[in-house]
PyMOL CGO cylinders between C-alpha atoms (Angstrom):
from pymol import cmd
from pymol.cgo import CYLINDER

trace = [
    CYLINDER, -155.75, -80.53, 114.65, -157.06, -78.14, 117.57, 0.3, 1, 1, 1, 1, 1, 1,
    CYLINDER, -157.06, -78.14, 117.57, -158.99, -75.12, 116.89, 0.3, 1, 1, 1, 1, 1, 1,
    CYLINDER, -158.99, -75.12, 116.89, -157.34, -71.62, 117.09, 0.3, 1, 1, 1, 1, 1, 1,
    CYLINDER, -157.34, -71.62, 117.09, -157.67, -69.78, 120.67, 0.3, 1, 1, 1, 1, 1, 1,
    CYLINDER, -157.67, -69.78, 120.67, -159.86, -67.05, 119.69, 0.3, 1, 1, 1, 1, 1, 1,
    CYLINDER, -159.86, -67.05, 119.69, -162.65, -69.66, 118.01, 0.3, 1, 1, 1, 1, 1, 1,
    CYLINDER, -162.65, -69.66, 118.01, -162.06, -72.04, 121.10, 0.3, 1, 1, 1, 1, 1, 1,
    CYLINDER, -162.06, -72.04, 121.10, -162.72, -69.07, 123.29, 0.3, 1, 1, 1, 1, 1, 1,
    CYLINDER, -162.72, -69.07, 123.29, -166.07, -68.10, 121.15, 0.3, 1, 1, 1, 1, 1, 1,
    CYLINDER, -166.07, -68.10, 121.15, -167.16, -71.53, 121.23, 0.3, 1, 1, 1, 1, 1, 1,
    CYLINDER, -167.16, -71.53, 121.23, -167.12, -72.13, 124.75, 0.3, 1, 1, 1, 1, 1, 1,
    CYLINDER, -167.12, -72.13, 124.75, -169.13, -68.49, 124.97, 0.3, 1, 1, 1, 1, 1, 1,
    CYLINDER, -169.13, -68.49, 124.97, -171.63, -69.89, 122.69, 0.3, 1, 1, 1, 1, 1, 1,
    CYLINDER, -171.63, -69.89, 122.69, -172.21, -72.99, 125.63, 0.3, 1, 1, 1, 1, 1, 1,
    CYLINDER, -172.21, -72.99, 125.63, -174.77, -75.75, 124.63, 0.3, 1, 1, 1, 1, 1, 1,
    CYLINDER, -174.77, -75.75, 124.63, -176.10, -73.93, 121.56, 0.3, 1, 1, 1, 1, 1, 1,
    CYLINDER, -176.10, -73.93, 121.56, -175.74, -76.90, 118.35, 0.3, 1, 1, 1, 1, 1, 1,
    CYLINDER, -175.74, -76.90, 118.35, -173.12, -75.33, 116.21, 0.3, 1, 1, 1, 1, 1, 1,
    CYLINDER, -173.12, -75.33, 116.21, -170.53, -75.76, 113.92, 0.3, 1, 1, 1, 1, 1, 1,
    CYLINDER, -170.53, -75.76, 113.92, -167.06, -74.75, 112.63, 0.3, 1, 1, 1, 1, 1, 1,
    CYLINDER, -167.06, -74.75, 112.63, -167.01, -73.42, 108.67, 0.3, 1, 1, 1, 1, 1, 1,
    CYLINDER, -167.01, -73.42, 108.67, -170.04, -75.99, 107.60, 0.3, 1, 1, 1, 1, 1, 1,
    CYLINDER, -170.04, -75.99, 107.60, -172.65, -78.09, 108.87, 0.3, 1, 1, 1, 1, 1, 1,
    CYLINDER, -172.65, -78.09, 108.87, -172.94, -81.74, 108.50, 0.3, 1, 1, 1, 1, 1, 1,
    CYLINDER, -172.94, -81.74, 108.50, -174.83, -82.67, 105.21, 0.3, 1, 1, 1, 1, 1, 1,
    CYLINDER, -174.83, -82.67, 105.21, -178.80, -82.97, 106.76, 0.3, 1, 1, 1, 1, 1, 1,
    CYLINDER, -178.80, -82.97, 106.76, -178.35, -81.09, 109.82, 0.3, 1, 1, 1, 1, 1, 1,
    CYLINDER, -178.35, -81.09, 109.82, -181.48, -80.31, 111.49, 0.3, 1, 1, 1, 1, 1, 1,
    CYLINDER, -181.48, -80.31, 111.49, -182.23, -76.84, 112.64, 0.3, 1, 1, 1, 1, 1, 1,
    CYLINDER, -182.23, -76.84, 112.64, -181.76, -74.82, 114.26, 0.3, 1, 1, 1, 1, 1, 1,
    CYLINDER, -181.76, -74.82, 114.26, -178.20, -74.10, 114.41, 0.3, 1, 1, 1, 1, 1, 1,
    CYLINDER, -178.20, -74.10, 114.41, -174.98, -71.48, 114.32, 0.3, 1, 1, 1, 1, 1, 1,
    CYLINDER, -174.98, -71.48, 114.32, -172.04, -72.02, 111.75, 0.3, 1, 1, 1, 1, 1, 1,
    CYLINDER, -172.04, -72.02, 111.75, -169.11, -70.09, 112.95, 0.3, 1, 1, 1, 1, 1, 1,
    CYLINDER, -169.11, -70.09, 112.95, -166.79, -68.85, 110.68, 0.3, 1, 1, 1, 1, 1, 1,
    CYLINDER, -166.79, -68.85, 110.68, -163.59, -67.61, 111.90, 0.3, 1, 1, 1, 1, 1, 1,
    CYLINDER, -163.59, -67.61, 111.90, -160.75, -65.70, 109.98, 0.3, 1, 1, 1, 1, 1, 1,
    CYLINDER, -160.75, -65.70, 109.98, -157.40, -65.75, 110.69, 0.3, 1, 1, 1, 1, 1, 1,
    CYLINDER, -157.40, -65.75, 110.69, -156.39, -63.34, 113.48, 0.3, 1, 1, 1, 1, 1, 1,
    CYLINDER, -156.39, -63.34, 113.48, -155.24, -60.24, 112.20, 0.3, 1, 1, 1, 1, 1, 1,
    CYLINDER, -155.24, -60.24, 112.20, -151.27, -59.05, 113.96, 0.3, 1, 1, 1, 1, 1, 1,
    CYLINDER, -151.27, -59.05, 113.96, -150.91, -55.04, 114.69, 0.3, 1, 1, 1, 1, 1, 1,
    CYLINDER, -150.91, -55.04, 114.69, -147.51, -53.43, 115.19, 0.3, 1, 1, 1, 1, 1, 1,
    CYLINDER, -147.51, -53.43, 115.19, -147.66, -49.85, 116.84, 0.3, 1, 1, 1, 1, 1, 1,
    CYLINDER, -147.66, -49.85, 116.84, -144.06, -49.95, 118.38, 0.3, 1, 1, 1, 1, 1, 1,
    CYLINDER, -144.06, -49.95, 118.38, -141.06, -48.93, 116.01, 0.3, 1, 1, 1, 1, 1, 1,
    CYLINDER, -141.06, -48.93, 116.01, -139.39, -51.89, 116.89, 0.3, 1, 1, 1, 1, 1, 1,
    CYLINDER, -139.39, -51.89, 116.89, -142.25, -54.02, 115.53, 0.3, 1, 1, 1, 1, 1, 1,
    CYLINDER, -142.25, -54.02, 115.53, -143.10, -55.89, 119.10, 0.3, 1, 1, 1, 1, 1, 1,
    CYLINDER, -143.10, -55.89, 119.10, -147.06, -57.43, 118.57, 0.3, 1, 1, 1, 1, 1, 1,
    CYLINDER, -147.06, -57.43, 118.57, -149.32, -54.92, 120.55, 0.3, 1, 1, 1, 1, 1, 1,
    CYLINDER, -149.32, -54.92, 120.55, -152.42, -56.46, 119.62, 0.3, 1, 1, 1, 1, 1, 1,
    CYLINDER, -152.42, -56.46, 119.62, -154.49, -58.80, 117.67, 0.3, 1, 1, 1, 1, 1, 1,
    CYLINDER, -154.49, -58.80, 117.67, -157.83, -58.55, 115.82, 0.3, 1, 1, 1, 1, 1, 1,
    CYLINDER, -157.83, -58.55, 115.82, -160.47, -61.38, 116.17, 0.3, 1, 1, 1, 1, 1, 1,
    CYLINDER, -160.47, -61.38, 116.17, -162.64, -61.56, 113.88, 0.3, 1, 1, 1, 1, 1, 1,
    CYLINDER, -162.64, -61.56, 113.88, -165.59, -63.96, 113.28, 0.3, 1, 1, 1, 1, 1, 1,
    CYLINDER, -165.59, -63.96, 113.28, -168.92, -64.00, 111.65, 0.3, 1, 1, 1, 1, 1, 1,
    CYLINDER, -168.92, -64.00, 111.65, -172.23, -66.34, 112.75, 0.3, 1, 1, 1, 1, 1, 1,
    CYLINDER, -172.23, -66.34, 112.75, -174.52, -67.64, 110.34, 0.3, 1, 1, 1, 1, 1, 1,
    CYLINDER, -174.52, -67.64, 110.34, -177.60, -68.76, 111.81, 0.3, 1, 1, 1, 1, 1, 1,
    CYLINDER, -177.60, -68.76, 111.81, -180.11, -71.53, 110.39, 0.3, 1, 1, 1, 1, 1, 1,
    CYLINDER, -180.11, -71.53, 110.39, -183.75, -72.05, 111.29, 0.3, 1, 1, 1, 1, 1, 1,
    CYLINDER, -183.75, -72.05, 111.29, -186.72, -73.50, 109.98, 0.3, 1, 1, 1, 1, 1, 1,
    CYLINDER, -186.72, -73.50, 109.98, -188.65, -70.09, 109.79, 0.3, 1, 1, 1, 1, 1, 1,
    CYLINDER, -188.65, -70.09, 109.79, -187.50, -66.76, 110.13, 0.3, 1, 1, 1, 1, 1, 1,
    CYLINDER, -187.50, -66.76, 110.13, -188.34, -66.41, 113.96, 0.3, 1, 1, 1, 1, 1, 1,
    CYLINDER, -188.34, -66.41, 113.96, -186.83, -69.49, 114.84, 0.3, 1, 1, 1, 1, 1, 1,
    CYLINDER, -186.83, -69.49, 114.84, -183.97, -68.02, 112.56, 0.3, 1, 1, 1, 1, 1, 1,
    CYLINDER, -183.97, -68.02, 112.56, -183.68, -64.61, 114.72, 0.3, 1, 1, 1, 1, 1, 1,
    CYLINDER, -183.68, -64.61, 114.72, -184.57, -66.49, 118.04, 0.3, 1, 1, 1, 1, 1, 1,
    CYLINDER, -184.57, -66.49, 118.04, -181.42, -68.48, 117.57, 0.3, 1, 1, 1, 1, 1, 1,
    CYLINDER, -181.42, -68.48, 117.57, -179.32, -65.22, 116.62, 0.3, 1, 1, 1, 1, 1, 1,
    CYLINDER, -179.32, -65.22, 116.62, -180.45, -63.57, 120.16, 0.3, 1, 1, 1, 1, 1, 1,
    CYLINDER, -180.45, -63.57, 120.16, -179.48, -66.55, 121.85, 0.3, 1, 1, 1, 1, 1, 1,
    CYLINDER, -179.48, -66.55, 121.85, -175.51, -65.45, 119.83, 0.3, 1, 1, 1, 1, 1, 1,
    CYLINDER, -175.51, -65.45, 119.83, -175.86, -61.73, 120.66, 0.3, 1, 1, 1, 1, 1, 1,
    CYLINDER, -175.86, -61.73, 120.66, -176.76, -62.56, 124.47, 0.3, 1, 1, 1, 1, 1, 1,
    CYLINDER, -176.76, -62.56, 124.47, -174.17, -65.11, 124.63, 0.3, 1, 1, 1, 1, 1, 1,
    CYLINDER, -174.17, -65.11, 124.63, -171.19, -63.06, 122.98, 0.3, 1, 1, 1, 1, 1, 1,
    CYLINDER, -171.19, -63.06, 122.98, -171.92, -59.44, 123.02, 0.3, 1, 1, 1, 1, 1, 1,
    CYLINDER, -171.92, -59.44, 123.02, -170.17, -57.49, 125.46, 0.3, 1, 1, 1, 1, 1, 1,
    CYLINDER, -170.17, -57.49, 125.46, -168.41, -60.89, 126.62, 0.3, 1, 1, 1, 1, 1, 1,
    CYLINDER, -168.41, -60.89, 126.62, -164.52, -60.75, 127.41, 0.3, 1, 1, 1, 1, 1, 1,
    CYLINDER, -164.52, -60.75, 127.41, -163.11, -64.59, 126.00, 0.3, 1, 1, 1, 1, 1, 1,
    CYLINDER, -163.11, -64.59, 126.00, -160.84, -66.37, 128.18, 0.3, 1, 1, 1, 1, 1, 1,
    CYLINDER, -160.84, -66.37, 128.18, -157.65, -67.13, 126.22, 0.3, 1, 1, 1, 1, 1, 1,
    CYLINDER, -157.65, -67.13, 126.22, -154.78, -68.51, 128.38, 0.3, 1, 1, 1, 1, 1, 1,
    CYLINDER, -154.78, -68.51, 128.38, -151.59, -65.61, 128.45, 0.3, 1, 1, 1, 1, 1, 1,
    CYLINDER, -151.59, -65.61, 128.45, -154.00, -63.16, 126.60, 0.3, 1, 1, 1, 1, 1, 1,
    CYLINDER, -154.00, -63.16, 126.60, -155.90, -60.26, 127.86, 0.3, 1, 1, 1, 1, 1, 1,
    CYLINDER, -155.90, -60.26, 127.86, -159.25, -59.82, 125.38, 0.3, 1, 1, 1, 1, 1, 1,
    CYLINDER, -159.25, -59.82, 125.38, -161.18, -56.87, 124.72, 0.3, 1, 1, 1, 1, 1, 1,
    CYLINDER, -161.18, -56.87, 124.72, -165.06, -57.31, 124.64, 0.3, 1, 1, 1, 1, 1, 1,
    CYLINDER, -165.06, -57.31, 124.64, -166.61, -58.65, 121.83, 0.3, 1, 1, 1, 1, 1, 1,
    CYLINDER, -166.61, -58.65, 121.83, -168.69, -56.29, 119.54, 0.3, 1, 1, 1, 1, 1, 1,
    CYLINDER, -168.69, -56.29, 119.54, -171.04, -56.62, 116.95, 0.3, 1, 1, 1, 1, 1, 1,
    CYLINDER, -171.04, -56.62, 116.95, -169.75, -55.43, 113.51, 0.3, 1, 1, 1, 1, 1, 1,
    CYLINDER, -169.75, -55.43, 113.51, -172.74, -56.24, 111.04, 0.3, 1, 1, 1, 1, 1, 1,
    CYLINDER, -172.74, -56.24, 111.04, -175.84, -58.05, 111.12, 0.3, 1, 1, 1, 1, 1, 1,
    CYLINDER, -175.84, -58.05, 111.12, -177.76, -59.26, 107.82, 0.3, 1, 1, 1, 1, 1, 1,
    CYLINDER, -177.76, -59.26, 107.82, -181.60, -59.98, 108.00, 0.3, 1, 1, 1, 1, 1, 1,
    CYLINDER, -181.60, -59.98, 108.00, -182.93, -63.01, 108.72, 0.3, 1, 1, 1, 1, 1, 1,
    CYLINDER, -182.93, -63.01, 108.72, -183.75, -64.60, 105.18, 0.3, 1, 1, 1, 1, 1, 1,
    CYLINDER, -183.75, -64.60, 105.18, -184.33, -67.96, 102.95, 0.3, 1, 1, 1, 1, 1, 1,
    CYLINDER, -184.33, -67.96, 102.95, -181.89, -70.07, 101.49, 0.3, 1, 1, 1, 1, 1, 1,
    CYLINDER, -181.89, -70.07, 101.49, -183.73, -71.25, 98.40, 0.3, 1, 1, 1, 1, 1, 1,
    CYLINDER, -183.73, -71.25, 98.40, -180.67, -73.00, 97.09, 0.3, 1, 1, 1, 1, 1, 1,
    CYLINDER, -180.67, -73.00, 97.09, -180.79, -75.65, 99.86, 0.3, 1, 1, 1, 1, 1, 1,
    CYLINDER, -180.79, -75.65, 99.86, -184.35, -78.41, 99.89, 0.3, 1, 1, 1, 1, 1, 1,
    CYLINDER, -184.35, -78.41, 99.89, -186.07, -77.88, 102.22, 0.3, 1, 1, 1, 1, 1, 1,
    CYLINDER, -186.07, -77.88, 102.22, -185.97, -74.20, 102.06, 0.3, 1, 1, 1, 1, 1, 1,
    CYLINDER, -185.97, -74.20, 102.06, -183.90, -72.79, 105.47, 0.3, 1, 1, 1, 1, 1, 1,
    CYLINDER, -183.90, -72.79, 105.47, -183.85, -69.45, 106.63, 0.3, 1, 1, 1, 1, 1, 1,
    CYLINDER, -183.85, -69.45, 106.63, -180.56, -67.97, 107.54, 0.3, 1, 1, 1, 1, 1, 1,
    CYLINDER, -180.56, -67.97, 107.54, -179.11, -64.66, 109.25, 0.3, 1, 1, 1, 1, 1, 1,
    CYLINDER, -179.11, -64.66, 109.25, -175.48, -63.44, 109.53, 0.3, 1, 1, 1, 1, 1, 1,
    CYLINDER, -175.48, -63.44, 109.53, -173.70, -61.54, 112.07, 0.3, 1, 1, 1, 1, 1, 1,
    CYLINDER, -173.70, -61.54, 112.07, -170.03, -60.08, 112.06, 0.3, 1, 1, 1, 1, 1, 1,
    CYLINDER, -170.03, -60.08, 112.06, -168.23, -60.19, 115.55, 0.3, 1, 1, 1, 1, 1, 1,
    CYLINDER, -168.23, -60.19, 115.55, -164.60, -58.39, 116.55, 0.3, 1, 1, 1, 1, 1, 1,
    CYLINDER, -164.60, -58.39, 116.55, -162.62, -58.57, 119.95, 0.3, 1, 1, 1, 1, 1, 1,
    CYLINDER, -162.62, -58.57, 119.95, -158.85, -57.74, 120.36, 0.3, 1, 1, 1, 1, 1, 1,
    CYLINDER, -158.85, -57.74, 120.36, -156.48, -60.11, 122.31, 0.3, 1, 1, 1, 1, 1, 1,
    CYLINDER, -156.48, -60.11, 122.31, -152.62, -59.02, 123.19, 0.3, 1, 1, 1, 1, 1, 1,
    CYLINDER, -152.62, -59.02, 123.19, -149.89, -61.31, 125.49, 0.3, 1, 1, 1, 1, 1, 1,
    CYLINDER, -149.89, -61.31, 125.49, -150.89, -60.69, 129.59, 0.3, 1, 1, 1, 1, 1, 1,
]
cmd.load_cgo(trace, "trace")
């Protein structure tokens, strides 16, 4: 099964950084960024109910071995994606924004102890 536009788009943006979609592979080494995309979200403004617009949303969970390897790999995100338009084919995209960010911190539920940080991200798509 393919991937939905708006992730494929935010993958590509995120280039050779190692990441995954929804979940890691059991023993994955990190650092790393697990995307987690949620369904795109349809808005009607004309009476008629034609599509205007679409809301993209998808958070980034980051895992490192320490907490600056942690928030080194969730700058490399932010300068990847912030402010970036995606390129989705018969779609014009807004630019992506940050809505959230959660500290860098451990994940004692996991051996060995990771560190992880989260980030919320939003862009708008409508038809070209």
């Amino acid at each position: 099964m393919s991937q939905q536009p708006h992730v494929a788009a935010f993958l590509t943006l995120l280039g050779d950084l190692n990441k995954y979609v929804t979940t890691s592979p059991n023993n994955t080494p990190p650092p790393y960024v697990v995307v987690h995309p949620s369904m795109p979200w349809k808005h009607d403004e004309a009476l008629c109910g034609a599509r205007s617009f679409v809301d993209n949303e998808i958070q980034t969970t980051c895992v490192g071995l320490t907490t600056e390897q942690t928030q080194f790999y969730a700058a490399l995100v932010r300068d990847r994606v912030e402010g970036e338009r995606p390129l989705i084919a018969g779609q014009r995209t807004g630019f992506i924004r940050n809505e959230y960010s959660q500290p860098a911190r451990p994940d004692r539920d996991v051996s060995p102890v990771v560190v992880y940080a989260v980030d919320g991200w939003s862009f708008t798509s409508s038809p070209a």
